[in-house]
N, C-alpha and C positions, 0 to 999 in steps of 0.2 A: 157694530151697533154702539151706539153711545146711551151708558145705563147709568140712571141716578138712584142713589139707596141715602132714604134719607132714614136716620139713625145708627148710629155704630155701635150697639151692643153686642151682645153676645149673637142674635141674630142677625144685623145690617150686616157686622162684620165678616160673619161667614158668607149673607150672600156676597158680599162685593167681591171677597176672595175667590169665590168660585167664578163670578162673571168675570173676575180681572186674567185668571189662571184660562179660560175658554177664550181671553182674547181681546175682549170687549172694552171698551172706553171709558173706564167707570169713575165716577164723582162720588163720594163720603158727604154728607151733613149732618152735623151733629151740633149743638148747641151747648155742647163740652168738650172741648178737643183732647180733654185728656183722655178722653175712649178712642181714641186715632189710635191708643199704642195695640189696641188689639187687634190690627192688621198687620197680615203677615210682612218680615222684612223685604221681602221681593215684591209686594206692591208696589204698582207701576201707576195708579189711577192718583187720580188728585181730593185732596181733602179740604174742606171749607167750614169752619169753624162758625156759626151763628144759629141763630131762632129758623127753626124752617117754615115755620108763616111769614117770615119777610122776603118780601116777593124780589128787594136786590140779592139775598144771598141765596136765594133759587138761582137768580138770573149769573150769576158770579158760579154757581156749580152747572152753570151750560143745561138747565132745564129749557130753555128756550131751543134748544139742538138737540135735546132726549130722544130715543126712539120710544127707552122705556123704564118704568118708575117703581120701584119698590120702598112704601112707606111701613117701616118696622120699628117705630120706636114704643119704650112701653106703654104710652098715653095713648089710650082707643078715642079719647076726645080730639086729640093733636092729629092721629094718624086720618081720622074722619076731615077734620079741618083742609090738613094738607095738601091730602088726593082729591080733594073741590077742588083747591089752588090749581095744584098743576093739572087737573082735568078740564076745567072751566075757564077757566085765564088763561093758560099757556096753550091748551089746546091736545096735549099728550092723552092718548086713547088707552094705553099700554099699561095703567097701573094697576098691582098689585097691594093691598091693604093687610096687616097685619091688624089682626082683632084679638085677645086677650080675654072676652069674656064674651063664650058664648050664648050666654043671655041677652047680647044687642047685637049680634050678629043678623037680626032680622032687619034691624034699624039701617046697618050698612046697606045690604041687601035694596031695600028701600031706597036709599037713594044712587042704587044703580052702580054699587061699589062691587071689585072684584076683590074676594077677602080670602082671608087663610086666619085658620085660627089655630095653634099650636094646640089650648086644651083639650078642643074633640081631634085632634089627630094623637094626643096623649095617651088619651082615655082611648080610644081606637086600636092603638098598636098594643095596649094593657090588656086588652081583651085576647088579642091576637096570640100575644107572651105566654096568657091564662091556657088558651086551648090549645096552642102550639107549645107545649112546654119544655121541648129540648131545644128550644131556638133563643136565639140573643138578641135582643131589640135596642135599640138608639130611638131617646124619644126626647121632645123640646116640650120644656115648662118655661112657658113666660123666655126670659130670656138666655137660660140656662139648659142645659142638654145632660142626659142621664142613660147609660147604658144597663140592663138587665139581665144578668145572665140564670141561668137555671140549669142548674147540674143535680145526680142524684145525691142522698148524703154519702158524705164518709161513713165509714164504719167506726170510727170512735164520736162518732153523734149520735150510735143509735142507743136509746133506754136513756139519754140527758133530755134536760130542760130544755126547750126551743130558746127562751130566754137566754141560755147559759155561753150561747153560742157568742164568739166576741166575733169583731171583724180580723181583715187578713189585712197585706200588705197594702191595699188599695179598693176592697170592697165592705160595704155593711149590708148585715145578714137585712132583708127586706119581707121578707115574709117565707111561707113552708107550702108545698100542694100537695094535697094529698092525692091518694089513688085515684079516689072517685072526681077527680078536678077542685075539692075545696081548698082554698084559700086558707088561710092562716095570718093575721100579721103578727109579727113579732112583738112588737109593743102592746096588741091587744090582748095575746094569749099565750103570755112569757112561760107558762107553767104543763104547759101540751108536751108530752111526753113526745121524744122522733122515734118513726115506728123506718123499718128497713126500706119501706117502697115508698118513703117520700123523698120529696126532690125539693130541694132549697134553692130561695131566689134571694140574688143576692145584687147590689146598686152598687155604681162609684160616677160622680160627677165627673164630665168630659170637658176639659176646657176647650 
């Protein structure tokens, strides 16, 4: 299949790697080719440096041969724009839209767009983290990705500050649950004494 991903952030980038790793024929557009560097060295697909509203540097990343479209850049105005383009113009049935703010997710929606929106799939997996507490989540903000872990405390945490807690080699302490499933953030209520049966959630950004 031949797949066009127009932006290479943090998320174009990984879909392309993943279509390119599956086999597939993939095109990069980005409008700053200095985000090129964040595809993997073994990408095989080809990359095209301009404005993805100009309909030659579509035509130049082989949108005219697309089977199919993933528009992921961080502009919900641009990514709306695009997927008209290559929906309407070129004729590609197959796109996917990246949305950023699920308050105009209706508005896509509306014009007959097939969307994904990182913050309720965020907020979605946070919940999941919350009631599933011994499990470890990988969640995308925008265009950035964040793992979660949740282990119970150590024993030299328990009777200290929640506050007092530093981070470790690679994680910051993210909030405390308690027994009953509450919540804690750390920055909110640095002074919460850790009782034995809580269980600390702890972040580290994923490049």
């Amino acid at each position: 299949m031949n797949v066009l991903v127009v932006g290479c952030g943090r998320l174009g980038s990984q879909i392309a790697a993943i279509m390119d790793s599956m086999g597939h024929d993939v095109a990069v557009v980005d409008e700053h080719p200095e985000f090129f560097y964040r595809l993997p060295a073994d990408f095989s697909g080809m990359t095209v440096a301009g404005m993805p509203m100009d309909l030659k540097v579509l035509k130049n990343a082989g949108v005219e041969n697309c089977d199919m479209a993933a528009v992921a850049t961080p502009d919900d105005n641009l990514n709306i724009t695009v997927t008209q383009i290559i929906q309407q113009f070129f004729k590609v049935q197959n796109v996917v839209t990246r949305i950023s703010d699920p308050a105009r997710e209706e508005v896509f929606t509306a014009f007959g767009l097939r969307t994904v929106c990182p913050t309720n799939l965020a907020g979605d997996m946070i919940v999941q983290a919350l009631v599933n507490p011994n499990q470890s989540k990988q969640m995308a903000f925008g265009t950035a990705n964040a793992a979660f872990h949740t282990y119970p405390v150590e024993s030299f945490m328990i009777g200290k500050r929640l506050g007092s807690i530093g981070v470790n080699e690679k994680e910051v302490p993210f909030a405390l649950l308690q027994k009953d499933g509450t919540m804690i953030l750390v920055g909110k209520n640095p002074d919460y004494m850790i009782q034995r049966e809580d269980h600390m959630i702890w972040t580290e950004v994923i490049d």
